[in-house]
C-alpha positions as a Markdown table, in Angstrom:
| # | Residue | x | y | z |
|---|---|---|---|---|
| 1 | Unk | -0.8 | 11.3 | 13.9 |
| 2 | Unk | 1.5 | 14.0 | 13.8 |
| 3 | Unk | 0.5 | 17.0 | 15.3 |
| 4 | Unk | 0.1 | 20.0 | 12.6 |
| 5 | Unk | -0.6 | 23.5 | 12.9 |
| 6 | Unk | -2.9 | 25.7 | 11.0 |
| 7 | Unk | -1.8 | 28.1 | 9.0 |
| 8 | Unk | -2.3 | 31.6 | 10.3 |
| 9 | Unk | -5.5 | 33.5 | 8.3 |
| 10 | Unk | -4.0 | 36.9 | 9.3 |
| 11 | Unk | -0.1 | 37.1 | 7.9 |
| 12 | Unk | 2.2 | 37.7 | 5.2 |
| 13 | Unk | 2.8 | 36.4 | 1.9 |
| 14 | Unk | 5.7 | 34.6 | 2.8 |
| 15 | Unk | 4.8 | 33.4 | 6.5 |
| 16 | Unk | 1.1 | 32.2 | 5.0 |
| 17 | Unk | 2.9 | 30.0 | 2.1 |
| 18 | Unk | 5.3 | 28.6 | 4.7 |
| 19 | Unk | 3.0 | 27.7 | 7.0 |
| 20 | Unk | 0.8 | 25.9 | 4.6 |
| 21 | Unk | 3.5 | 23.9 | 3.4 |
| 22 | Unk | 4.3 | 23.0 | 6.7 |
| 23 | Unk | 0.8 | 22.0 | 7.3 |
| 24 | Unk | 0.9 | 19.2 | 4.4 |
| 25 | Unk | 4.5 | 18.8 | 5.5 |
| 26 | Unk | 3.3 | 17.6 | 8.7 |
| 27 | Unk | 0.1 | 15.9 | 7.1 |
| 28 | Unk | 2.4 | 13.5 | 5.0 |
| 29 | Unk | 4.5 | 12.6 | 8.5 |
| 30 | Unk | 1.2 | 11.6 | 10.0 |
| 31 | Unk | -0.4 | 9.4 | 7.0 |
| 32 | Unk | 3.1 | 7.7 | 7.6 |
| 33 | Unk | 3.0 | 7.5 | 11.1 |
| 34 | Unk | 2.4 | 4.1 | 13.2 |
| 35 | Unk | 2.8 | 1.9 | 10.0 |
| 36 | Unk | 5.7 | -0.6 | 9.7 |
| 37 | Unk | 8.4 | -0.5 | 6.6 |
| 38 | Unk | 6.3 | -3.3 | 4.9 |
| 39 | Unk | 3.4 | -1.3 | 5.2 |
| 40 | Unk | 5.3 | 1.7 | 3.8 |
| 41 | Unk | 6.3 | -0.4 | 0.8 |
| 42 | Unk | 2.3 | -1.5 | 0.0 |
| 43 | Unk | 1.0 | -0.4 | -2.9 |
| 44 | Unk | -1.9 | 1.6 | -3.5 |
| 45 | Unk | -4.1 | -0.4 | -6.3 |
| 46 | Unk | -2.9 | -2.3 | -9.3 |
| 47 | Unk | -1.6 | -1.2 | -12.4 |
| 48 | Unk | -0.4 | 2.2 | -9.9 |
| 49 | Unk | 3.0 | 1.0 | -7.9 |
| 50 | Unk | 2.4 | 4.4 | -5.5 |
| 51 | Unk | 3.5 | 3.9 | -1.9 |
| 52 | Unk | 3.9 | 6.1 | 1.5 |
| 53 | Unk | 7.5 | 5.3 | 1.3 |
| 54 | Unk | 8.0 | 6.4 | -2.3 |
| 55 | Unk | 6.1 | 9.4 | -1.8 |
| 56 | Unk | 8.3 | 10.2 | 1.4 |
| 57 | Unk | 11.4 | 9.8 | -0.8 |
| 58 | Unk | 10.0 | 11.8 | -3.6 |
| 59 | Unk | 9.0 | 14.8 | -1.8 |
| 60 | Unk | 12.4 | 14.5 | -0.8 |
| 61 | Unk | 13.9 | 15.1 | -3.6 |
| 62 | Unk | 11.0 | 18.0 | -4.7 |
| 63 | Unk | 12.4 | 19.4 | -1.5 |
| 64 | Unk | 16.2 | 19.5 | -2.6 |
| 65 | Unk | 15.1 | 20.6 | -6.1 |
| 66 | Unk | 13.1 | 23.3 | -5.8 |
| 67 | Unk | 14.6 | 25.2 | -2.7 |
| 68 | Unk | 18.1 | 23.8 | -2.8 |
| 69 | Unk | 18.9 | 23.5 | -6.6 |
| 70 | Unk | 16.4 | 26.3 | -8.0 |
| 71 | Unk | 16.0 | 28.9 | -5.3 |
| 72 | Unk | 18.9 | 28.5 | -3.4 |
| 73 | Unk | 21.4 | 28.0 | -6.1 |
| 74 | Unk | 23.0 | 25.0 | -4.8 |
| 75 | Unk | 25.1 | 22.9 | -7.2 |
| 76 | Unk | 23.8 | 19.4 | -5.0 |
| 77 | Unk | 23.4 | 16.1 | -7.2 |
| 78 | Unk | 19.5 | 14.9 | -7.6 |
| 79 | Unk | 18.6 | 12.6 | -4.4 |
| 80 | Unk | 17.0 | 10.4 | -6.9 |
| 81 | Unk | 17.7 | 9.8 | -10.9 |
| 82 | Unk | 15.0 | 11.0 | -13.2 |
| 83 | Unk | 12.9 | 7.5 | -13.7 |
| 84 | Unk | 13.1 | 6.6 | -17.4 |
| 85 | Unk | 10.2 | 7.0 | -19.7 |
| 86 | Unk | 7.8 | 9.0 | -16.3 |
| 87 | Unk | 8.9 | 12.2 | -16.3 |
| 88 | Unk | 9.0 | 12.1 | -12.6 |
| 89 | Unk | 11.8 | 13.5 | -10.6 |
| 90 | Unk | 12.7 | 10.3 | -8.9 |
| 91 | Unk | 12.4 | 8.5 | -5.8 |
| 92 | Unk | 8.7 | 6.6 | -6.7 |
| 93 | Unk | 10.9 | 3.5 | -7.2 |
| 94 | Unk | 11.8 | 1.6 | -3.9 |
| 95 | Unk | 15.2 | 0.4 | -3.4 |
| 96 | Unk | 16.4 | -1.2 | 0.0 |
| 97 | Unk | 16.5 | 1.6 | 2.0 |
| 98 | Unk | 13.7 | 2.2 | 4.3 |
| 99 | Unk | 11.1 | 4.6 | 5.9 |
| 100 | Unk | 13.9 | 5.5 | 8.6 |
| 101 | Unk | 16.8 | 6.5 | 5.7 |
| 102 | Unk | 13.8 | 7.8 | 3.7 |
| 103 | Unk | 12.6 | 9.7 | 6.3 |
| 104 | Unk | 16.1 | 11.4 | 7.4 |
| 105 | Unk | 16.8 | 12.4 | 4.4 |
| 106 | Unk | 13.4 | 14.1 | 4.1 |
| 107 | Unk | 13.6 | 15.5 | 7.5 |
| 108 | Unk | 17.2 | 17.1 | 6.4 |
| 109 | Unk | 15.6 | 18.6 | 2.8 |
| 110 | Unk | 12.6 | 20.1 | 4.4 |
| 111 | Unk | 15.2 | 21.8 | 7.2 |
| 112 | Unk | 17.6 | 23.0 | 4.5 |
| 113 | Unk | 14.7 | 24.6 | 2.7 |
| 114 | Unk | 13.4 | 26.6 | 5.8 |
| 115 | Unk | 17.3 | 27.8 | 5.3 |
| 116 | Unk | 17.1 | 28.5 | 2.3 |
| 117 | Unk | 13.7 | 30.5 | 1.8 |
| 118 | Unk | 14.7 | 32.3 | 5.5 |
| 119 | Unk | 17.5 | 33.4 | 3.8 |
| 120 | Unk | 16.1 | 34.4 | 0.3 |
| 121 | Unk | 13.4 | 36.5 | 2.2 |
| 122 | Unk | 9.6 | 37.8 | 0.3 |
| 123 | Unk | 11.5 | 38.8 | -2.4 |
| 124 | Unk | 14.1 | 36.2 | -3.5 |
| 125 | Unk | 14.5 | 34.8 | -6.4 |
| 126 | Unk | 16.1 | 31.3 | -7.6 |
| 127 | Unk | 16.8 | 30.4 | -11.4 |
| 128 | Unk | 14.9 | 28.3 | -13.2 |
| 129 | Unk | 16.2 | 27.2 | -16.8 |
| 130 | Unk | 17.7 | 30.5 | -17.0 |
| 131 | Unk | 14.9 | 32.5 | -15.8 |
| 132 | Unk | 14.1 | 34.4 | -12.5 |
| 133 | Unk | 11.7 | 32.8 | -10.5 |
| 134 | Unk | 9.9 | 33.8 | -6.9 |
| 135 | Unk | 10.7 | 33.0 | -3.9 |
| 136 | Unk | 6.5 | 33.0 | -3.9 |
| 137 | Unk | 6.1 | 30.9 | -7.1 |
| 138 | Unk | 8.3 | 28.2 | -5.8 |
| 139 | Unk | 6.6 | 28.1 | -2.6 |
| 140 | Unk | 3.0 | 28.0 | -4.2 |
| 141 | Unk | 4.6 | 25.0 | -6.7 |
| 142 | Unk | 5.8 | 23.0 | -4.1 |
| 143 | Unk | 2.5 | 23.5 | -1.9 |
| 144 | Unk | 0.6 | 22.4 | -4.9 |
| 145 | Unk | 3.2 | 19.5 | -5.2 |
| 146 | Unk | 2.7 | 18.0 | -1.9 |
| 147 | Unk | -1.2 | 18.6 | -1.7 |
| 148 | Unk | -1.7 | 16.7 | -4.8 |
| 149 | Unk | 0.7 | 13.7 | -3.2 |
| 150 | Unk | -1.0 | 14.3 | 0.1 |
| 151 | Unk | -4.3 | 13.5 | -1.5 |
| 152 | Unk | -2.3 | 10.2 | -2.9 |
| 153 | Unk | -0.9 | 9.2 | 0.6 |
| 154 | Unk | -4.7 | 9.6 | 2.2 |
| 155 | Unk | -6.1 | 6.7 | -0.9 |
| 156 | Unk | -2.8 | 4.6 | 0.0 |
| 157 | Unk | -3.2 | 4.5 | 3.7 |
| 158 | Unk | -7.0 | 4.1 | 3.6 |
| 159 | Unk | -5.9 | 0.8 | 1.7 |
| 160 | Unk | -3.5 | -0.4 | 4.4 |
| 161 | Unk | -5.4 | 0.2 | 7.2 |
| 162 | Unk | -8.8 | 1.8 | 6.6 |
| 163 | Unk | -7.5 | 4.6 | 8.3 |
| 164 | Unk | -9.3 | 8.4 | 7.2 |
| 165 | Unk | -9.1 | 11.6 | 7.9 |
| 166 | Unk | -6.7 | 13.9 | 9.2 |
């Protein structure tokens, strides 16, 4: 499992939020961890086709949205096309790259993001459909984003491999 720290109880605005989205950050990384790119690829239950990799390759792409595109102002193309008819920002659907492309290109959106909210500082602000939005608010999103998907990659990975916890 990869190793995670705990966020500090004494700190900032800005150093708290980081450090808790670090924390599930590092919690997806581990529920990964071990498994092999077949395993990755198993879905949860039927009718749901919700796997470790797509969630990798999602979170990916919530990455490059939200601190890229929205806060950092970015013009970069969408990792992943909107999937028709889900209203989900891409990257659920598995194509033939694996966990190692997958997780690469994860590993490069969660880097340019500590960029990008480093450099927008406690009181930046991105745009949003033509509105200001916090640096704080997109961080609190986002941290919401990946607990809820953290939460999903604990049910998938119990179904691999009976593994719990952590």
């Amino acid at each position: 499992m990869t190793d995670r720290a705990h966020p500090p109880m004494q700190a900032d605005a800005l150093t708290t939020l980081t450090a808790w989205l670090d924390f599930y950050r590092a919690t997806l990384a581990g529920k990964c961890d071990g498994l092999t790119d077949e395993q990755l690829r198993t879905a949860s239950v039927p009718p749901s086709s919700l796997t470790l990799l797509g969630l990798v390759q999602h979170l990916a792409a919530v990455e490059r949205n939200w601190f890229r595109q929205v806060l950092g102002g970015e013009d970069v193309p969408p990792l992943h096309p909107r999937e028709p008819g889900t209203g989900h920002d891409g990257g659920f659907e598995l194509g033939s790259a694996g966990i190692v492309e997958a997780r690469a290109a994860w590993e490069e959106e969660v880097g340019r993001a500590r960029e990008v909210v480093e450099a927008a500082g406690p009181d930046g602000t991105g745009s949003l459909g033509g509105n200001a939005v916090s640096v704080v608010w997109i961080l609190t999103h986002v941290i919401a984003e990946y607990a809820r998907h953290v939460g999903h990659a604990d049910l998938v990975r119990e179904r691999i491999d009976g593994s719990t916890g952590v």
